[in-house]
N, C-alpha and C positions, 0 to 999 in steps of 0.2 A: 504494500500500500504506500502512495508516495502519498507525503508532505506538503510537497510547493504546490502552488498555481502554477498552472501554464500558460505561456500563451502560444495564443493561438494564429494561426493563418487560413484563411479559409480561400482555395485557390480553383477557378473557375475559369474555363475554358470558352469564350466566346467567337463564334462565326456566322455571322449576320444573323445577332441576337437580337435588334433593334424594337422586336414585339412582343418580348417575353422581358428582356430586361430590367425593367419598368418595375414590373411585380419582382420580379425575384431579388433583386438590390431591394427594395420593400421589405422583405421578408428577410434577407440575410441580416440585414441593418438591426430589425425590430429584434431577432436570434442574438446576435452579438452583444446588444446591449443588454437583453437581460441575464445573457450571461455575464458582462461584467458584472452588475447587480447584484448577481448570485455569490460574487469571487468565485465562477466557474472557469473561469481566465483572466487574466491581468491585465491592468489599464490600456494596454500600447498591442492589442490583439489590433488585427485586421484584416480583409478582405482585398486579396489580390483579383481583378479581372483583368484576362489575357487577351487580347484581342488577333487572331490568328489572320491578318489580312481582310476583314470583312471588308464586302462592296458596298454596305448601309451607312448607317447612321451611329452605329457599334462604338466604332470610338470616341464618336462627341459625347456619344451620352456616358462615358466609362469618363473623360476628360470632365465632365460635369459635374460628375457624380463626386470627384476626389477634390475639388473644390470646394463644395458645398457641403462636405462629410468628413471630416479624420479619417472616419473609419474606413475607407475605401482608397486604394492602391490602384493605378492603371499600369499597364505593359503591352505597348505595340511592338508587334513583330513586323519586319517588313517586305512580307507578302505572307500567301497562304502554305504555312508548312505542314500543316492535318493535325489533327486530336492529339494525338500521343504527341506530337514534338511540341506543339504549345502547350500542355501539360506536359510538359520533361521542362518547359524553358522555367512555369511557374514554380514547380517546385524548385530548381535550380534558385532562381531570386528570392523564395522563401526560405533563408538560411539564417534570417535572426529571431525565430521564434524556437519556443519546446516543441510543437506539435502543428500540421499542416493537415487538413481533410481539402483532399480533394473532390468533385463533386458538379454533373454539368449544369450548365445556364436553363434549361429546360423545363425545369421542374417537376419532374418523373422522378427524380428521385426524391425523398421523405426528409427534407431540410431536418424534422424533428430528429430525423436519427441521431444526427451531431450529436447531439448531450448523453445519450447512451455510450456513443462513443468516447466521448472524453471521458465519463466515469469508466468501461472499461481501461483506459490507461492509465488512470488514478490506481487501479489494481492492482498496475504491472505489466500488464500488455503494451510492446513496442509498436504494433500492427495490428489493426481493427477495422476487418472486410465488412463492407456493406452487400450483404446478400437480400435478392429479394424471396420473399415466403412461397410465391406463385408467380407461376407467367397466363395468370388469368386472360390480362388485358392483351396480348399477341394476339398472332394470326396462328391458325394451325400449322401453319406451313413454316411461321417463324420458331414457332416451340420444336417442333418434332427439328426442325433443320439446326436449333441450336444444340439441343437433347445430341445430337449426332456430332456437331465438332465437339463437343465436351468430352465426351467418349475415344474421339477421336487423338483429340489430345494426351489422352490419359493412357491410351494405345500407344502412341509415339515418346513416352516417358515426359513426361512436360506437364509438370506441377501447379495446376492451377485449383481457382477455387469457383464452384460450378455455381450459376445464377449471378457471379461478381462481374461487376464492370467494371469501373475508374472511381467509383464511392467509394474514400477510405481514409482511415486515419493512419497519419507516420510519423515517428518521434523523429528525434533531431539527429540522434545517433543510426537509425538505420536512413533519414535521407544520405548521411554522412557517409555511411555503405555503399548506398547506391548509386554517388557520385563515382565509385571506382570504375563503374561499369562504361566503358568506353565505345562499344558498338553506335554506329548508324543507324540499323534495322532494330527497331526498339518495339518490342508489344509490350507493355505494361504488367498487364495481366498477370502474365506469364513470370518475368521476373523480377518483383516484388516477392513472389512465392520464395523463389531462390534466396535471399538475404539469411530466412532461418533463426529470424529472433524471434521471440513468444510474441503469439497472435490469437487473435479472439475473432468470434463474429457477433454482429448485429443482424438482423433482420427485419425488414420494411415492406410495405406494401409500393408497388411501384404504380403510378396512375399515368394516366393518355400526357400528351404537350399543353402545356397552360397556354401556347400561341405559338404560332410558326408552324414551320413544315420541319421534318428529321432532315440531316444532314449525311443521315448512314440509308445511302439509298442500295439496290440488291449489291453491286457492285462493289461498292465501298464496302458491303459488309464480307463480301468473298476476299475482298485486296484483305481485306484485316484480317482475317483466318488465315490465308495461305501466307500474310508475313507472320503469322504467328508461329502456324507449324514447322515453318522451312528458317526463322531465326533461331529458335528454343530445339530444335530436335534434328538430327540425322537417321533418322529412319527411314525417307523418301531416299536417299542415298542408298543405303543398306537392301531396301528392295529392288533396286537395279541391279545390285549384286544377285537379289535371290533370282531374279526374274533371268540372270544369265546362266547363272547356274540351272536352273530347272530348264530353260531353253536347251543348253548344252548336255542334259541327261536325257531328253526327248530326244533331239537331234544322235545320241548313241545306238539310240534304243529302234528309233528311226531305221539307222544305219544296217543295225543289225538285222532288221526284219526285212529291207530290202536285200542284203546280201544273203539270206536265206529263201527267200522268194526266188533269187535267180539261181540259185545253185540246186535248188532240189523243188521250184512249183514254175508251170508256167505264168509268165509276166506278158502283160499288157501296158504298153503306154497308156498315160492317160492326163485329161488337160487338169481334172482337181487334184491329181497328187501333184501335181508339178508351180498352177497358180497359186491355191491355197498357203500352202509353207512362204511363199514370197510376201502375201498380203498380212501374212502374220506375224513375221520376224520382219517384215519393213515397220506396220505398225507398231510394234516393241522398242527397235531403236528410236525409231522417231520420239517414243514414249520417252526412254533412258537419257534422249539427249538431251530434251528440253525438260528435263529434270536437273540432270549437272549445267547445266547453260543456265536457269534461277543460283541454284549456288554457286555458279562463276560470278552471275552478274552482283550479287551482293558480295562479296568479293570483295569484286572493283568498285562497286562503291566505299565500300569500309578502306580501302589501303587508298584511296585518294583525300581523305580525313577530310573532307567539305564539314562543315559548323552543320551542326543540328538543326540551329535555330540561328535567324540574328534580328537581333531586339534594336530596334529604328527609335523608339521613348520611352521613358519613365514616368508615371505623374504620380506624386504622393500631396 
């Protein structure tokens, strides 16, 4: 059980937030103070928004907002660099508080959770998952398709925590971990699990968007699995190994049934034993190649060290 207060950052991811904004700075603002009120966090807590390149009105109202309020922090980046690196940039600027919950501008997830969270850290807990209870509010086709990468993941060795997003609490000592980590191809998710300090969970009801449209349209949401899978795990590798191997115990076995064919039964040409095997082992390589050509090309992203992120303002 700790002693001190904390304080806190509470660190928010914006991309043409302009219609949700509104209420949700409403709502963080009215959270913070009563937690100062509480001494549930110390006087100089605050509320980072990231503004990841929005085309809107995102940043005036984030530049407005830190005017008008102490309690609010702005940070432009200077274009659109996706979800995960404008949260990798916040947390990275949130480095003079005890504790960071990160958390999107949307309102889907359950603002109340916060104060569960900071009293699990009061506990002891270094890391505090925001999972939700039900994926009621989905589509069928979203549940059962998420139900499947989770699984999926957990097949490829890759540590994650099932129903979690980017909801989460982090002390200062595991941001401090997580600063080591120096890859490009970042999924969040995924390695936060990896650090391996005590961790708890919370539980929340997740509801529809308070305004705007999603930003994770079908695609976005496939690009974010497949860098999930193929940053955190080698097992797409390893099954090009198996997929050669078992090609090359066919093709034996193959071998052996036509040189028995000719030595001791009559044989006939014929066009499906001859097409067939080309349209299968072409399809295969093709498969194996643009498998290692994804792990070439992150690669060469990673050894040409390009910045994450680059942060164009500050407004405190």
């Amino acid at each position: 059980m700790r002693d001190t207060i904390p304080s806190l950052a509470i660190v928010i991811p914006c991309y043409n937030e302009q219609e949700v904004l509104p209420e949700t700075s409403s709502r963080l603002l009215s959270l913070m103070r009563s937690y100062r009120e509480e001494n549930l966090v110390t006087g100089d807590s605050y509320i980072l928004l990231i503004d990841d390149g929005s085309k809107d009105n995102t940043w005036e109202q984030i530049e407005a907002l830190s005017r008008t309020h102490p309690e609010f922090r702005g940070l432009k980046l200077s274009r659109n660099f996706g979800h995960q690196h404008a949260l990798l940039a916040g947390l990275h600027q949130a480095n003079d508080v005890t504790i960071t919950v990160s958390v999107d501008a949307d309102l889907q997830d359950d603002l109340n959770a916060i104060r569960e969270m900071i009293l699990k850290y009061q506990q002891g807990a270094e890391i505090v998952y925001g999972v939700r209870d039900d994926r009621g509010s989905d589509s069928v086709f979203k549940r059962s398709s998420a139900l499947l990468f989770y699984k999926i993941l957990s097949w490829m060795g890759v540590e994650s925590v099932y129903n979690h997003a980017d909801f989460r609490l982090m002390s200062q000592i595991t941001l401090d971990a997580f600063r080591q980590f120096g890859e490009r191809n970042i999924y969040l998710r995924g390695m936060v699990p990896m650090l391996g300090y005590n961790s708890d969970t919370v539980y929340y009801k997740r509801t529809e968007r308070f305004a705007g449209t999603s930003k994770y349209n079908l695609k976005k949401m496939l690009s974010l699995a497949w860098n999930g899978i193929s940053s955190l795990s080698i097992q797409p590798l390893r099954f090009v190994t198996f997929c050669g191997f078992s090609i090359f115990s066919i093709s034996i076995l193959l071998s052996l049934y036509a040189l028995y064919s000719y030595l001791f039964q009559e044989t006939t040409m014929g066009w499906t034993s001859t097409v067939l095997p080309i349209y299968f082992l072409g399809g295969i390589q093709l498969l194996c190649i643009g498998l290692l050509g994804e792990y070439v090309a992150k690669i060469y992203k990673e050894v040409k060290q390009r910045p994450k992120y680059i942060i164009e303002k500050i407004v405190r």
